[in-house]
FISE-25005 format. One record per atom (N, C-alpha, C, O, CB): residue in three letters; x negated, y, z. Coordinates in steps of 0.2 Angstrom, whole numbers, plus 5000, padded with zeros to 4 digits. Glycine has a CB too. Layout:
// residues N
ALAXYZ...
END
This chain:
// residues 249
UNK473356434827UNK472756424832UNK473056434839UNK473456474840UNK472156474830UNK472756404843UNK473056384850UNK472356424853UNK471756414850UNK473256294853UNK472256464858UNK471956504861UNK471856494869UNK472356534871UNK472156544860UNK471556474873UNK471556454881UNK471356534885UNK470756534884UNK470956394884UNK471556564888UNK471056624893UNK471056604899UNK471656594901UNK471256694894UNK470756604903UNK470456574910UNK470556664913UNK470256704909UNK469456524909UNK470756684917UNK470756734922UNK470356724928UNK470456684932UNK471456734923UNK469756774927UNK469456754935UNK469856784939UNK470556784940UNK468656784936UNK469256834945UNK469556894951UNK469756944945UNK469456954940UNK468956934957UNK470156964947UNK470457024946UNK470957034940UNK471257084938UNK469857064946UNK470956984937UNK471056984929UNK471756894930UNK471756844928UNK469856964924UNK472256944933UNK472856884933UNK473356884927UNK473556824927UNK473356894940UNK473556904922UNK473756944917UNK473556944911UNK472956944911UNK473756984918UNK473956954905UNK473857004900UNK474157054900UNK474657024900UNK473956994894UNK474257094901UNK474757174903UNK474957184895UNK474557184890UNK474357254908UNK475657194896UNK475957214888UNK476057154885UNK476657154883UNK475457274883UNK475857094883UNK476157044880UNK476557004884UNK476256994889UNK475857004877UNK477256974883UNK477656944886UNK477556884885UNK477556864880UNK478056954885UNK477556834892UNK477456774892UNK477956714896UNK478556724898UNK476956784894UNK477856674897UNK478256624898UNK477956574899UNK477556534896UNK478756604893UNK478256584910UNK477856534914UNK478156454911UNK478756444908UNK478056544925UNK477456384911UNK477656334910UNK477356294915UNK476856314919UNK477656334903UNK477556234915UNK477056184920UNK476756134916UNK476956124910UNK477556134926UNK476256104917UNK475956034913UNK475756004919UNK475256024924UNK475356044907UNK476055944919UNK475855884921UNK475255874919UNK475155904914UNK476155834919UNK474555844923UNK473855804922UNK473755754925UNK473855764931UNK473455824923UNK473455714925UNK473055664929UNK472855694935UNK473055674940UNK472455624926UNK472555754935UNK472255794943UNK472655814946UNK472555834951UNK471855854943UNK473355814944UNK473755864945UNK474255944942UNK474155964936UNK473455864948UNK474555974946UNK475156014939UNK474656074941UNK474356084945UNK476256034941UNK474856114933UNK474556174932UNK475356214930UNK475856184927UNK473856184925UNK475056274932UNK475356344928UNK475356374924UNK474956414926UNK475356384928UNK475456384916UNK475156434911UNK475756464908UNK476356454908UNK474756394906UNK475356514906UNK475856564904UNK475856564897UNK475356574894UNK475656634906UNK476456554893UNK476256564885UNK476456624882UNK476956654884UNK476556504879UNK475956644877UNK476156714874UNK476156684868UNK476156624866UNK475556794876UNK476156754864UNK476056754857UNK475456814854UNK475556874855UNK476756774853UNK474956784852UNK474556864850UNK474556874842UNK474056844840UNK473556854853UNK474956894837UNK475056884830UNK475256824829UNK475856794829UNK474356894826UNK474656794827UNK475056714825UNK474656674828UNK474356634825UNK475156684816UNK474456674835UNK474056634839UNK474256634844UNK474356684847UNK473556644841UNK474456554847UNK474756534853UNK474256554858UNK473656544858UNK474856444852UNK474556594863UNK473756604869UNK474256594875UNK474756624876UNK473256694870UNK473856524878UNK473956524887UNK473656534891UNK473156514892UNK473956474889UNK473956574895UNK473256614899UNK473356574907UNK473956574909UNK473356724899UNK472956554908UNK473056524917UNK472356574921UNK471856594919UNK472756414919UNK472856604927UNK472456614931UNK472056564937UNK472256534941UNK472856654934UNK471356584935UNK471056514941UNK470956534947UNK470756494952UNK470356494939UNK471256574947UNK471256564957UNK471956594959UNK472056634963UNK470456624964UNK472456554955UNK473056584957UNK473456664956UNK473156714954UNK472956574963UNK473956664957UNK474156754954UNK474056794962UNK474356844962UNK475056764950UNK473856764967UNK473956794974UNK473156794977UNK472956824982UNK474556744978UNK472756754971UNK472056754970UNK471956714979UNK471556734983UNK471856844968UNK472456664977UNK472556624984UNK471956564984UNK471956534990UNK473356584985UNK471456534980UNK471056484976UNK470456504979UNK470256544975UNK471056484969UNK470156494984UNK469256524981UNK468856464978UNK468956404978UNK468756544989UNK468256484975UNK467956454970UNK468056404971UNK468256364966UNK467556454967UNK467756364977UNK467656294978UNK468056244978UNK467956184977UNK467256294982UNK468656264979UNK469256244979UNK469756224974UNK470156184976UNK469456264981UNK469756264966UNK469756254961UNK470056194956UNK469556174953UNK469456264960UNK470556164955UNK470656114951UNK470356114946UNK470856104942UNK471156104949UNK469656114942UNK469456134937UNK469856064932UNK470356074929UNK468656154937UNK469556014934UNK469655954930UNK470555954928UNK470755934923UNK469555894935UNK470755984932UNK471655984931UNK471756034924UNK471856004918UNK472056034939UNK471556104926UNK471656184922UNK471456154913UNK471856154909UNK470856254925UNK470956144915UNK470456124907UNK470856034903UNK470756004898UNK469256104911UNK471156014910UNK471455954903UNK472055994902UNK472355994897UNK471655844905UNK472356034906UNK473156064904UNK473056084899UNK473356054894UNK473456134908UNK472456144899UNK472356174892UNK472156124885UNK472356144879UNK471756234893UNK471856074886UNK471556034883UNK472455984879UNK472555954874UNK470955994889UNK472855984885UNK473355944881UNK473955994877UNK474255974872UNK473755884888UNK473856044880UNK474356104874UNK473956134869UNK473956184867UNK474656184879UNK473456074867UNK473156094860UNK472656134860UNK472156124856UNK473556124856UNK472556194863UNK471956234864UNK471456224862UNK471056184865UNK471756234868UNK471156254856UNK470556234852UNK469656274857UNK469156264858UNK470756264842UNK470156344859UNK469556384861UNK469656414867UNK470256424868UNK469356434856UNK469056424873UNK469456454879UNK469156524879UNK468656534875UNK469356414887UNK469356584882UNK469156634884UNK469256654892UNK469756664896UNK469456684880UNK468656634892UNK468656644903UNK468356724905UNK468056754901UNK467956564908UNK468556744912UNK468256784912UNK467856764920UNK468156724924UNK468756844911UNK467256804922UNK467056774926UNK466556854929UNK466056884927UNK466656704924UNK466856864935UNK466456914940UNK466056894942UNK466156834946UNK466656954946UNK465556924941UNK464656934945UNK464356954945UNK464456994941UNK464156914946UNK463656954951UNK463256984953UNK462556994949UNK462256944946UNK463356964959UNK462357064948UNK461757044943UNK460857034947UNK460557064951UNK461657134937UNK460856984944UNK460056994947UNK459457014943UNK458857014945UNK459956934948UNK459757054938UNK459257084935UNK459257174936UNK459757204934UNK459357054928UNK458757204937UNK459057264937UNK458957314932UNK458857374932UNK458857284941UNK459157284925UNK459157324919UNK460057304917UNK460357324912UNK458557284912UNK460257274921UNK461257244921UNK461557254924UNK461657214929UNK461557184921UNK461857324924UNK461957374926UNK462957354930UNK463357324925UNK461857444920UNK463257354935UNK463757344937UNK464257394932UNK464157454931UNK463657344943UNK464857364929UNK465057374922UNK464857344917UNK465157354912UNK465057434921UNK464357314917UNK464357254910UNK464357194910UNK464257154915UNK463857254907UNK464757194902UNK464957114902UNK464557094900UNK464257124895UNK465357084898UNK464157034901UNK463856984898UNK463956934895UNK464156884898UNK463556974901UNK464056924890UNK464156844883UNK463656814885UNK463156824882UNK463956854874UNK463556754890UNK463356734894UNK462956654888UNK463356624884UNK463856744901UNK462356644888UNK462356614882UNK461856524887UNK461556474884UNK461856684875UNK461956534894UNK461456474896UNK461756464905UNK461856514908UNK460556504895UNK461756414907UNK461656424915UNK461156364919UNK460956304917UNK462556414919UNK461156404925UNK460956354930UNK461256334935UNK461356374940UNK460556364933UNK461456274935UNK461956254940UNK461756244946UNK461556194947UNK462256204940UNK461856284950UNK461756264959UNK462556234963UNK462656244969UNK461456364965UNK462956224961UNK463556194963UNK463356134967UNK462756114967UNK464056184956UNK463956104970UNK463756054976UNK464155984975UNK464055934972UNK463956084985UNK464756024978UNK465255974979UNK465855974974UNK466455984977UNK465555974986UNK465855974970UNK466455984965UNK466455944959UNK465855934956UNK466556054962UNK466955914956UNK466955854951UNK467155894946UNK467555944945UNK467455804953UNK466455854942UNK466055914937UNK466255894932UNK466055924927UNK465055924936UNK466655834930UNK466555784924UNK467255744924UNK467555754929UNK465955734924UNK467555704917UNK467955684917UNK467755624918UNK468255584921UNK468055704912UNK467355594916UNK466955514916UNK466655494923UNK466255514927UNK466255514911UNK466955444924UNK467055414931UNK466755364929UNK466355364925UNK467655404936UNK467155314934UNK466855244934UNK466955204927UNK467355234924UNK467055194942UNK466855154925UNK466855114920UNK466755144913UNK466955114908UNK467555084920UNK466455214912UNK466255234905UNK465555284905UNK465655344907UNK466955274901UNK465055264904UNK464355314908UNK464555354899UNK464755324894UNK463255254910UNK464555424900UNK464455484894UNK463855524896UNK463855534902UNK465055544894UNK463455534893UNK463055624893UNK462955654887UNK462655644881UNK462255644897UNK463555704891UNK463755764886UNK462955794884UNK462555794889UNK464455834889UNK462855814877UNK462255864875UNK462855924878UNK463455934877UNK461955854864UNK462355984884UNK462256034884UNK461956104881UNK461856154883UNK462256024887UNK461656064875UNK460956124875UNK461156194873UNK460756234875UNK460456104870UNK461556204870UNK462056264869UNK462756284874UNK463256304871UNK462456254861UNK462856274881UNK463556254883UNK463956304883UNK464356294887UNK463756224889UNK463956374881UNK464356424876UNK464456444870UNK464056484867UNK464356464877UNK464956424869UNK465156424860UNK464756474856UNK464956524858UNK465956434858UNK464256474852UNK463756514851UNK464156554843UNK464056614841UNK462856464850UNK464556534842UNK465156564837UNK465556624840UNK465556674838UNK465756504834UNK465756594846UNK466256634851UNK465756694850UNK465956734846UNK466356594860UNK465356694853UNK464856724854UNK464556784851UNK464356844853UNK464456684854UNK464456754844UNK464256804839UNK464856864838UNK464756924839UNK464256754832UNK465556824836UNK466256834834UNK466356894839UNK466556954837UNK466856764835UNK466156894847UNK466356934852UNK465756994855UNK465957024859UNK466656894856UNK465056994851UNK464757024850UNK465057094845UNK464657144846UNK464456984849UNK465457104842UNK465357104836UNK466057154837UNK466357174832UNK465357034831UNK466257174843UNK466957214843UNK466557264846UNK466157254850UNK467557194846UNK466857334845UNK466857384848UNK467257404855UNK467857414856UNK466857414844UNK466657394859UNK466957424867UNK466857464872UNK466357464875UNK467057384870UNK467257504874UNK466957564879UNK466757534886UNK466957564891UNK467657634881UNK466457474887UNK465657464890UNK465057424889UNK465057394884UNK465857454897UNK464557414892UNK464257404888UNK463957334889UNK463757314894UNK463857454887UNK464057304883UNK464157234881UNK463457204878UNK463257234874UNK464657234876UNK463157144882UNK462457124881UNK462757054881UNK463257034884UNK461757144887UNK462357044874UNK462156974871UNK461656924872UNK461156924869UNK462056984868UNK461956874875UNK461456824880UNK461256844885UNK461156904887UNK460856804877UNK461156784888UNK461156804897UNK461156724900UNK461456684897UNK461956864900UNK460956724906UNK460856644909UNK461256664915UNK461156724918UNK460056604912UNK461856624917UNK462156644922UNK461856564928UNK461756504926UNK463256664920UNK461856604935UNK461756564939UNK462256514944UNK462456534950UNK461356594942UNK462556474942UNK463256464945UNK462956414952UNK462756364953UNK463956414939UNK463256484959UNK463356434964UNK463956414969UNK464456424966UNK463056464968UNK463956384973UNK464456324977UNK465056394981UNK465556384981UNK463956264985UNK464856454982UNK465356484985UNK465756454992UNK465756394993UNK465656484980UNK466056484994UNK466356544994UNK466156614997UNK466456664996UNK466756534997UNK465456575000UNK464856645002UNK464656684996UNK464856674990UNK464156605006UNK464256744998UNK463956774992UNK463056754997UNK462856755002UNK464256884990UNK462656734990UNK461856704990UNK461656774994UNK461856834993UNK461356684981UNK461156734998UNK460756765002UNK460256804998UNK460356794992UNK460456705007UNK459756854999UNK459156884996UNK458456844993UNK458056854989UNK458956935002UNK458456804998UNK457956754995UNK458356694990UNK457956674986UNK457556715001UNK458956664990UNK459156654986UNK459056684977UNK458856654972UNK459556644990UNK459356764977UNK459456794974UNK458756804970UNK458856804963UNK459656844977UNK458056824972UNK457456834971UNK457256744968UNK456856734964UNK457156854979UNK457556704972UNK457056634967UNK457756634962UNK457456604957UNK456856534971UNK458356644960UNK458556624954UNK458356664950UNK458156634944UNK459256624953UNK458256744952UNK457856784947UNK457356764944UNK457356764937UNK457556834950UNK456656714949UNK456056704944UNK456156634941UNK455856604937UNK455256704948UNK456756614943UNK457056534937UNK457356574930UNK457556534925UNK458056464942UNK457256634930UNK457556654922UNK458456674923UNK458856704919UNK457556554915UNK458656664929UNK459356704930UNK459356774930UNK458956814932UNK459756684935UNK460156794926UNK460156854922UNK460656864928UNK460356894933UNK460356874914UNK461256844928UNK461856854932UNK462056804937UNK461756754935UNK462356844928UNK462456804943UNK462456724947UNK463456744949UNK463656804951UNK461556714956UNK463856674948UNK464456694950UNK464556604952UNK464056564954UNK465056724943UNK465056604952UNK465256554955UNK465956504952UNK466156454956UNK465356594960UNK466056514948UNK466356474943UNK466456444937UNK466956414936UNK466556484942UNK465956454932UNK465956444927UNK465556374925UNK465356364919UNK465656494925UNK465456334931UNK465256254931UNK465656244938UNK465556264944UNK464356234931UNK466156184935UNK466156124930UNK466756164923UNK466956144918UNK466556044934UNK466656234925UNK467356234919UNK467156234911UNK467556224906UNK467756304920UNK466556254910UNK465956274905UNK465956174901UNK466056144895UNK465056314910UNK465756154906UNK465456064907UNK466156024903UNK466156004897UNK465356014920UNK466756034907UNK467256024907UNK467555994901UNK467655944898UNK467656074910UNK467656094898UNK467756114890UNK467556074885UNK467956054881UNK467356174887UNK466856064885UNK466256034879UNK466355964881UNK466355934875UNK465256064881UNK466555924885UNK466855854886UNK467555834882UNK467655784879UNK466955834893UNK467955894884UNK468455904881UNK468555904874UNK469055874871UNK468555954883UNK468055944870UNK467755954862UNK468156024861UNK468556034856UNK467955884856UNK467956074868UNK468456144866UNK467756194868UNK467456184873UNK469256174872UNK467756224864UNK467456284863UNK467556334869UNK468056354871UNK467756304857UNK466856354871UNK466956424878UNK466656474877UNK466156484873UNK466756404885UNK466956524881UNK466556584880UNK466656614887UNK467256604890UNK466856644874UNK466256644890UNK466256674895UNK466156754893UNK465756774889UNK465756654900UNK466556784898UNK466556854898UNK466556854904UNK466956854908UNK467056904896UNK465556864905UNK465356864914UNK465256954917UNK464857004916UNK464456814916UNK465756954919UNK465957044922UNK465357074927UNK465257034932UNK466757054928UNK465157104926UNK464557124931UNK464857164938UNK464657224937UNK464057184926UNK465257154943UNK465357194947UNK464957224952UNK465057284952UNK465657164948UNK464457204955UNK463657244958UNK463257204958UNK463357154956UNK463557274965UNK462757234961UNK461957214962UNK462057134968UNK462357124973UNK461457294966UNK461657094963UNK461757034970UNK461157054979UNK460957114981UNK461256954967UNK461157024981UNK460957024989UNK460257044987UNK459957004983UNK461056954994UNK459957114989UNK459257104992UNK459157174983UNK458757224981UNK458857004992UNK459657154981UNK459557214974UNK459957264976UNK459957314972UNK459857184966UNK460357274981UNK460857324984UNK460757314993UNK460257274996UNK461757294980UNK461257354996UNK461157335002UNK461557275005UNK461357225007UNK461157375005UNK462057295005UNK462557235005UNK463157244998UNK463257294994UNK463057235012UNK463657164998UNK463757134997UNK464557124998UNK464757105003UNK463457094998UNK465057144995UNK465857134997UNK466257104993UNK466057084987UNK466257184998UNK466957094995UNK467157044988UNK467757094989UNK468257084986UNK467256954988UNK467557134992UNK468157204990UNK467857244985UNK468357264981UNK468257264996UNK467057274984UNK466857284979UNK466957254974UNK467157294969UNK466557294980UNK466857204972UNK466757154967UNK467657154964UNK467657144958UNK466457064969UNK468257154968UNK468957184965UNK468857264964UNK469357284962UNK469657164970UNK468457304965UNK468557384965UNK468357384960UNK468657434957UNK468257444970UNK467957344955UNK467357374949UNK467857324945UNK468057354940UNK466257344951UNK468357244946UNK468557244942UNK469457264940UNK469757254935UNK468457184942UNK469557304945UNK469957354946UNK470157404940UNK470757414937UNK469557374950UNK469357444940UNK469157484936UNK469357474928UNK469657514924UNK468457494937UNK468957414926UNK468957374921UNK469257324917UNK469157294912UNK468457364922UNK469857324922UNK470657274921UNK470757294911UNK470657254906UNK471657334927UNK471057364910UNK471357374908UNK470757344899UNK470857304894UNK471657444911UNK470157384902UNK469857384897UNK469657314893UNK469657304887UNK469257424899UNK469457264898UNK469457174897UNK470157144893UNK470157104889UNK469357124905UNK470557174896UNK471057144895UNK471157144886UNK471357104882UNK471557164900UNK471057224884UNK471057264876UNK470557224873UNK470757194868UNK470757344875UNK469957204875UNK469257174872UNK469557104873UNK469257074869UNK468557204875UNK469857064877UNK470156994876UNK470556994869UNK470356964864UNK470656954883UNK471257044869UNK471657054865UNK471157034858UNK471156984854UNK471857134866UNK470757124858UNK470357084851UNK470057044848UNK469957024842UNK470057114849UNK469757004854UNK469356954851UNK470156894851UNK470156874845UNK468456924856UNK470456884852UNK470856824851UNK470956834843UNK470856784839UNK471556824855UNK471056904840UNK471356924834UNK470956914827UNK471056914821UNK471456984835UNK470256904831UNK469356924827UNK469256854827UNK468856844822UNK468656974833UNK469556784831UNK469356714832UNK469556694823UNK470156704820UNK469756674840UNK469056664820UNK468856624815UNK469456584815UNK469556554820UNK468156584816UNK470056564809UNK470356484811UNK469856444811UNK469756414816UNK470856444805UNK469456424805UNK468956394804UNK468156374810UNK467656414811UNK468956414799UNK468256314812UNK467556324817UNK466856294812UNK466956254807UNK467556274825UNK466256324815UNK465456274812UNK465256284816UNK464856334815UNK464956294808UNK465256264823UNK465156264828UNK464856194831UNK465456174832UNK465556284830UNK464556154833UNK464656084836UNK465056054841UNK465255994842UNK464056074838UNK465356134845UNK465856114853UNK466356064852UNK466556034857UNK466256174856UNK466556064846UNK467056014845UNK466955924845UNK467455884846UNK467256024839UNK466355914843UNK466055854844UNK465855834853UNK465455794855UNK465355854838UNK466355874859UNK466155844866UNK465955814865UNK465655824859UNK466455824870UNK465955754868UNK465555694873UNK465555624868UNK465355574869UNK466055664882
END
């Protein structure tokens, strides 16, 4: 089994497995990936905003990252994604298995399908609801909630208070800034995703202010501990899928 992990903030690494930088060529352009070995699973792990965390969101090759992974075989991705909670029962320190989004994104090329081939992909699940189950299901020293709607915006700013307040009454749990087009991307692809959306603080108007020095201090904290709980779930992943993500577009 071939294995993809997407590295948000804070999270550039596996620490302790040894790896080996490679390049891949794409139509978007060259990627970085690192290949390890986890047992007898191929895992490439790419950092998405660089190892110098030089990338900010909006700026992102998504299209590039996701066919890299997509052409080194990669059946399933594990991404990690910091954000802000808009709920105040989602306490900063939790992961959310993030199971739905709303996309507020602007300008960024969301899709593979351009001119001369009209596609629409079925989203109605667009996180692998197996992933999901599979990574429910480990034991971890924080505390880990099942399902959740993440609100993905344009970035590089953090949303205003009235922003924050209407994603709340649209049904958003969580709001970051990455996880569309890379979620969109995957499922076109016919790869399976999971988000591990990191709770770093309260969004705008739920707190007083907002940093993105905080948001690395909280994933900081919690490096070591994601990185164990990625570990296990790569180990915990099914060979076999029943999932639909494989049937993309």
């Amino acid at each position: 089994m071939k294995i993809g992990v997407i590295g948000g903030s804070g999270i550039y690494q596996i620490e302790g497995v040894p790896s080996t930088e490679i390049s891949v060529n794409t139509e978007y352009g060259e990627v970085k990936v690192f290949l390890a070995q986890v047992d007898d699973r191929e895992v490439y792990f790419l950092p998405r905003h660089g190892l110098g965390h030089s990338v900010p969101p909006h700026l992102v090759n998504y299209r590039a990252n996701i066919r890299a992974l997509q052409g080194l075989g990669a059946q399933r991705i594990i991404a990690t994604n910091a954000v802000g909670s808009l709920n105040p029962e989602i306490k900063p320190g939790t992961v959310v298995l993030v199971d739905q989004f709303l996309d507020f994104t602007k300008g960024r090329k969301s899709t593979f399908f351009e001119e001369g081939k009209v596609v629409h992909t079925d989203m109605t699940n667009p996180y692998c609801p197996e992933m999901i189950e599979v990574a429910s299901k480990i034991t971890t020293p924080f505390p880990l909630r099942k399902g959740g709607v993440m609100v993905v915006t344009e970035g590089p700013r953090f949303e205003t208070a009235a922003e924050v307040k209407a994603f709340a009454m649209l049904g958003g749990d969580v709001v970051g800034m990455t996880s569309v087009p890379e979620v969109v991307l995957s499922r076109e692809a016919g790869m399976c995703y999971l988000s591990l959306a990191i709770v770093s603080n309260f969004a705008a108007g739920l707190q007083e202010q907002v940093s993105h020095e905080e948001v690395l201090n909280i994933m900081d904290k919690l490096n070591n501990q994601v990185q164990m709980f990625i570990l296990d779930l790569i180990k915990a992943m099914p060979e076999e899928k029943h999932c639909t993500c494989p049937r993309g577009a």
